[in-house]
N, C-alpha and C positions, 0 to 999 in steps of 0.2 A: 825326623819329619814331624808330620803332626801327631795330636794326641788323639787317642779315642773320641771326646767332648768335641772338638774343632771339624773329624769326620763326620759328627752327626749334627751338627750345626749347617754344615755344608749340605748332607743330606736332606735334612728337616726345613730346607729351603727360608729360613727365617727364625728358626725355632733353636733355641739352647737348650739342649735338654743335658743332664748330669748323670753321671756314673749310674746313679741308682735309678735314672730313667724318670725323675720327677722334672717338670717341670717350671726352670726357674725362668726364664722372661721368654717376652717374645714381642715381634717385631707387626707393629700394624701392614697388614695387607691391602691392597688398594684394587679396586676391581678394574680393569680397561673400563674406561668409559665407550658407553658404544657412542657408535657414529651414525646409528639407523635411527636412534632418536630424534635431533633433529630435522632430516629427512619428512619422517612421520607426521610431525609437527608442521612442516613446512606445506605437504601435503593436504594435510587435513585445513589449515589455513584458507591456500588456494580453494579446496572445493566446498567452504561454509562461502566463503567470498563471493565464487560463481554460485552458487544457489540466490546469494542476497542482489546480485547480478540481474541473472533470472526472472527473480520474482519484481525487482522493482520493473523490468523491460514489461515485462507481463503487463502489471496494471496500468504502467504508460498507455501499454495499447490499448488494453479493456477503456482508459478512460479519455483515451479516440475517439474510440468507438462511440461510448456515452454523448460526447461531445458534439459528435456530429447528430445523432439521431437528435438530440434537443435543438441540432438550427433547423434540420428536418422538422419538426414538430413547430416550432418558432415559426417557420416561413410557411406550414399550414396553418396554424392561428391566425398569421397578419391578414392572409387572402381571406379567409374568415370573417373576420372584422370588417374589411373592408365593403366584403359584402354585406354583410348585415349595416353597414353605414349606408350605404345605399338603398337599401330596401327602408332603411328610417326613414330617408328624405323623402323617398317614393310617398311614402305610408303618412306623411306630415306634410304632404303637397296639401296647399289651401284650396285647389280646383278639384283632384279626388275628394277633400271631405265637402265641399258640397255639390258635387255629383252624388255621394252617397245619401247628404240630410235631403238632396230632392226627393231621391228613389222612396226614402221612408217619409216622407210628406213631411218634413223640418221646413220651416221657413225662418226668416232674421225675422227679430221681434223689433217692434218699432220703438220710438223711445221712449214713450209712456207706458213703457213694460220695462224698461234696462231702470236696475236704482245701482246707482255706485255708492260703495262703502268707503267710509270715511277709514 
């Protein structure tokens, strides 16, 4: 049958060991690669993905939000404006200002009072 060296070769799962028990070679060992690492990876991927998901959904809306309250704001300014545009014209009527230079005793100066500048 076999020898001693060949039983413990067998035994020693990869290993030759000799009569006197020293060790002359041996055989690389290889670990199973596991299977739950990619798994993990694949995991961890998905939920950095969904957070960057998330966050851009997020500020879309915050800048909705933003979006609208400036035509809000926009369409209070215009009506704004457009009052104050009327209140000029009001306020720049040629019959108002001299309604008011009568009240304060104004009168048109005649024309040997006007000098026009060259």
């Amino acid at each position: 049958g076999q020898s001693y060296g060949s039983k413990r070769q067998a035994a020693g799962r990869g290993k030759t060991v000799g009569c006197e028990g020293t060790m002359t070679r041996r055989k690389a060992v290889r670990k199973p690669r596991s299977t739950l690492t990619p798994w993990v990876l694949l995991i961890v991927f998905f939920f950095a993905e969904l957070l960057v998901y998330s966050w851009c959904r997020v500020q879309y809306v915050q800048t909705g939000y933003e979006i609208d309250q400036v035509r809000q704001e926009r369409r209070r300014l215009t009506a704004l404006h457009h009052e104050f545009q009327v209140e000029e014209a009001r306020l720049r009527s040629p019959e108002r200002i001299r309604r008011l230079a009568r009240k304060r005793g104004l009168v048109m100066p005649d024309s040997s009072h006007v000098v026009v500048l060259p």
